[in-house]
N, C-alpha and C positions, 0 to 999 in steps of 0.2 A: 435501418442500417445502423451497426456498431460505430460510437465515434470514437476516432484512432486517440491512444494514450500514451501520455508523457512518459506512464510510468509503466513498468515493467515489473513479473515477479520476482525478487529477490533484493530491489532496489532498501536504500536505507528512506525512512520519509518520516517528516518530523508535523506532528498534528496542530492546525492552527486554527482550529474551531472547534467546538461542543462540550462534553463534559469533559474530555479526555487532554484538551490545548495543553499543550507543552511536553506531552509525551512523544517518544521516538520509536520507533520499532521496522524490524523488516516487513516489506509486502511478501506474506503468504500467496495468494489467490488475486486475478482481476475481474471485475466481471463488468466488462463494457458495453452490454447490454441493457444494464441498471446504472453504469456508470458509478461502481462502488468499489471499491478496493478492504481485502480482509489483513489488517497487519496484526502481526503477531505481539500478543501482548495488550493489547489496548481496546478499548470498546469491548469489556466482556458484560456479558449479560448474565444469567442464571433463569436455566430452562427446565420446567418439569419434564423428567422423562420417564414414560413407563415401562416397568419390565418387559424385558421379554429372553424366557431363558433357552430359549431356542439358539437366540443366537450370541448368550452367553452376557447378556447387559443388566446390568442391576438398574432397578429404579431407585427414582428420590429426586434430588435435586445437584443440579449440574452445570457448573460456571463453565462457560467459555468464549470466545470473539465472536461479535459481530460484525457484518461488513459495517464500514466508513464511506458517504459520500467522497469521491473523488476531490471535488473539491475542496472538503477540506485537508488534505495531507499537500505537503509539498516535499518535495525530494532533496535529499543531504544532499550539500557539493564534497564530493569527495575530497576537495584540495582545503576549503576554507571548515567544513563539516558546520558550516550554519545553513539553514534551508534558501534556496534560490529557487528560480523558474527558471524553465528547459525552455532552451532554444535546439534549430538542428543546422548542422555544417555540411555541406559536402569534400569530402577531401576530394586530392587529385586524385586518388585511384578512382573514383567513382563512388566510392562507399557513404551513406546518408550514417551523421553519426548526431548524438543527444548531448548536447555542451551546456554547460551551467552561464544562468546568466548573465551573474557576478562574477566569476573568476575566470569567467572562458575556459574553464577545466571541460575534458571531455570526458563524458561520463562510461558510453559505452567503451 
């Protein structure tokens, strides 16, 4: 079974582990099966890829992201924009919403 995530795609998340610490980027893609997150920008690799002109792709050589363990990104507080841990609130309508640690900002 998938374990439920703090983060969500499009969030802002600022990296605090591996080769990439200190960089910021949005989450592209989650994948909570792996428990990895793809943010945009950061963790790029360079992948051989081979032709194939069928479907119109050159080969060679070809930089682009890879997924991030989840644990290392932490998510911007939108109100202070330094990274925090997610808590969740329920308001009074009933609605379950995602609040930054530090500032009580609500994120969703």
């Amino acid at each position: 079974m998938a374990k439920r995530f703090s983060i969500k795609r499009g969030d802002q998340v600022y990296v605090i582990a591996g080769k990439d610490r200190g960089k910021s980027g949005r989450v592209m893609r989650v994948y909570p099966q792996m428990n990895k997150v793809l943010v945009e920008g950061v963790n790029n690799i360079k992948k051989a890829v081979k032709a194939n002109p069928g479907k119109n792709i050159k080969g060679g050589i070809v930089e682009r992201e890879a997924p991030l363990d989840a644990s290392n990104v932490s998510l911007i507080c939108p109100e202070t924009n330094a990274p925090t841990r997610v808590g969740y609130k329920i308001l009074e309508d009933g609605s379950k919403v995602r609040v930054a640690r530090k500032s009580g900002a609500v994120i969703d």
